[in-house]
N, C-alpha and C positions, 0 to 999 in steps of 0.2 A: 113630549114634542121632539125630544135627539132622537129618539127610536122613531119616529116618523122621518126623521130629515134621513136618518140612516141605512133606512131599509131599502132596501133595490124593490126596482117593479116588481119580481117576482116573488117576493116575500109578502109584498102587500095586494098584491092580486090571487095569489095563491100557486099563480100559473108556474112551475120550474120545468115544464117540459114533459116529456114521458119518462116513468117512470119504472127501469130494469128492475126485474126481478134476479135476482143474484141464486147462483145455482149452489145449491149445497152441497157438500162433500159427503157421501156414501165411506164408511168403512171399510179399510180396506181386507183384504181376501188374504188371511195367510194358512198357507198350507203346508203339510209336513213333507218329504220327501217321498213319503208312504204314501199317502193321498195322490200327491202328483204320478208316481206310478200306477197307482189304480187308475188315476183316467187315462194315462198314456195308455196303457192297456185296452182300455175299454175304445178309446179313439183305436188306435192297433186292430182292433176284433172289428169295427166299423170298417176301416180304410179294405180288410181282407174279403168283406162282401163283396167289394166291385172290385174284378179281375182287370177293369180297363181304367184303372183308377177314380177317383171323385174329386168334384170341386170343392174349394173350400168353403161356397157356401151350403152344400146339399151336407157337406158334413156337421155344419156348426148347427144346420137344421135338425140333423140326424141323433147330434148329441146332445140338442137340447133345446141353443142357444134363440132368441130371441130375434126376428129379423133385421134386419139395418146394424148400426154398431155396439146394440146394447146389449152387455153379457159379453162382449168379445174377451174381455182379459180375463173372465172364466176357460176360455178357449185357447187364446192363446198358448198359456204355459205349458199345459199338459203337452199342446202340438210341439211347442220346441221341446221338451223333454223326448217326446217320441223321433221327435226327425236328430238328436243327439244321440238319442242310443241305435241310431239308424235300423232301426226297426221297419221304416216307415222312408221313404225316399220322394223328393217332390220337384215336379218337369211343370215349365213354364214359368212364365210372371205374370204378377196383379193377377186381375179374377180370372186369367186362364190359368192358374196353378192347377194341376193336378197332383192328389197326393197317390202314390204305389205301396204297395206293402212288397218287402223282400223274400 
C-alpha cells in the first residue's frame, strides 16, 4: 500500500513522456603523423586538379567524406595539416571557402 500512495501518476500509469534515445560515442580516430601526411598529400594532389580552386564541400566529396557532417573530423585534420604546411592556401568564409594549391 506505501508503494501505492508513493508512486507519482507516471509510474503508475506507465506514461513518463517520450522517451530519448541517447547517442553513443564512436571511438575515436588516432592517427600517426605519417598517416596525417599521407592524406594532406592526397587532399594536396585533389586541391591541384582544380586550377580555380574547390569548395569544401566538392572536396570532402572528392575524398571520400560522407554528405552532411558525418566523417568531417576524418577531414578536417588532414586539411589543417595541409593549409599548416601551407601547401594548400584558402580565400573566402563558411561554404564560400575555396581552397588553392601554391
Amino acid at each position: 500500500m506505501h508503494a501505492l500512495r508513493s508512486a507519482s501518476l507516471g509510474d503508475l500509469t506507465g506514461a513518463h513522456g517520450p522517451v530519448r534515445a541517447t547517442k553513443g560515442k564512436g571511438k575515436r580516430i588516432r592517427r600517426s603523423p605519417e598517416e596525417l601526411q599521407r592524406l594532406a598529400d592526397h587532399l594536396v594532389a585533389l586541391v591541384m586538379k582544380h586550377p580555380n580552386g574547390i569548395r569544401a564541400e566538392d572536396l570532402k566529396r572528392a575524398f571520400g567524406v560522407k554528405p552532411g557532417n558525418v566523417g568531417a573530423k576524418v577531414f578536417t585534420k588532414p586539411l589543417a595539416f595541409a593549409l599548416e604546411s601551407k601547401r594548400i592556401t584558402k580565400r573566402g568564409r563558411r561554404r564560400m571557402t575555396t581552397y588553392h594549391a601554391r
